[in-house]
C-alpha positions in Angstrom: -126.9 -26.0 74.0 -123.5 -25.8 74.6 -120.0 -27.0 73.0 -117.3 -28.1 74.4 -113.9 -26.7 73.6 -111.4 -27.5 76.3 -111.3 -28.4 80.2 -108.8 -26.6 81.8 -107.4 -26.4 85.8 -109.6 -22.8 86.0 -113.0 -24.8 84.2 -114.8 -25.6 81.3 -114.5 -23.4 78.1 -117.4 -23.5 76.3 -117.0 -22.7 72.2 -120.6 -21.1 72.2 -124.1 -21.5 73.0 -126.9 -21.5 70.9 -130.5 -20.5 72.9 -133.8 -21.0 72.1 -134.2 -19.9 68.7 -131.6 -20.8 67.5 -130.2 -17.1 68.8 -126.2 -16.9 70.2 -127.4 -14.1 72.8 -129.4 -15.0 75.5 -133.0 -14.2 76.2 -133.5 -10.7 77.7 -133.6 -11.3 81.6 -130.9 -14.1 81.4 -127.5 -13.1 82.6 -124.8 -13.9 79.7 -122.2 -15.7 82.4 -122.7 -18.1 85.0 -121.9 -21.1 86.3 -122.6 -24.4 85.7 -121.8 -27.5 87.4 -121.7 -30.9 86.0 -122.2 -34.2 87.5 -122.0 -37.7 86.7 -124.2 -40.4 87.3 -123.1 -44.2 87.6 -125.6 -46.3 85.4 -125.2 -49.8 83.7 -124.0 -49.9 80.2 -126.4 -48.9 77.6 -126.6 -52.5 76.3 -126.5 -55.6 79.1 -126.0 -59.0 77.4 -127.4 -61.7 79.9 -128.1 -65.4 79.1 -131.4 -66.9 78.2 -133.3 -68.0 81.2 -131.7 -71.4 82.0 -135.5 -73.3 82.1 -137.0 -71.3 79.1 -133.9 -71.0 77.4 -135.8 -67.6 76.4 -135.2 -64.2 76.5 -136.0 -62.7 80.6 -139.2 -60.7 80.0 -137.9 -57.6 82.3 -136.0 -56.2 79.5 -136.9 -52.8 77.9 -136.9 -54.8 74.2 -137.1 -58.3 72.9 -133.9 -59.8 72.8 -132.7 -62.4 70.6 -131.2 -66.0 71.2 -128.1 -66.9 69.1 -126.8 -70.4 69.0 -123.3 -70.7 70.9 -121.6 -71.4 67.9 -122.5 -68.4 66.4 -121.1 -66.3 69.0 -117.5 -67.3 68.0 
């Protein structure tokens, strides 16, 4: 795992990184530097709020968790 300490125009700077075992030095065979490239992916937020199915007035059923139905007044 590593931390972040700083981004600069060279790269990352990572504050240290702990390995397996809680150990600071790497496992023998595993070179101490490299390089390591990050990527981002595009993904909906975490949470999607969506109405209630407009015949059911329920909850759509292709949701990961059951969602609850709040009365409009209680969403001001």
């Amino acid at each position: 795992i590593g931390v972040w300490k700083s981004w600069q125009k060279e790269g990352l700077d990572i504050k240290d990184i702990v390995w397996p075992g809680n150990s600071h030095t790497p496992p023998q065979g595993v070179p101490e530097k490299f390089h390591l490239k990050i990527t981002f992916l595009e993904e909906p937020p975490y949470i999607n709020l969506a109405p209630p199915d407009p015949v059911s007035g329920k909850c759509l059923m292709d949701r990961g968790v059951h969602c609850r139905v709040a009365k409009e007044s209680d969403m001001t």
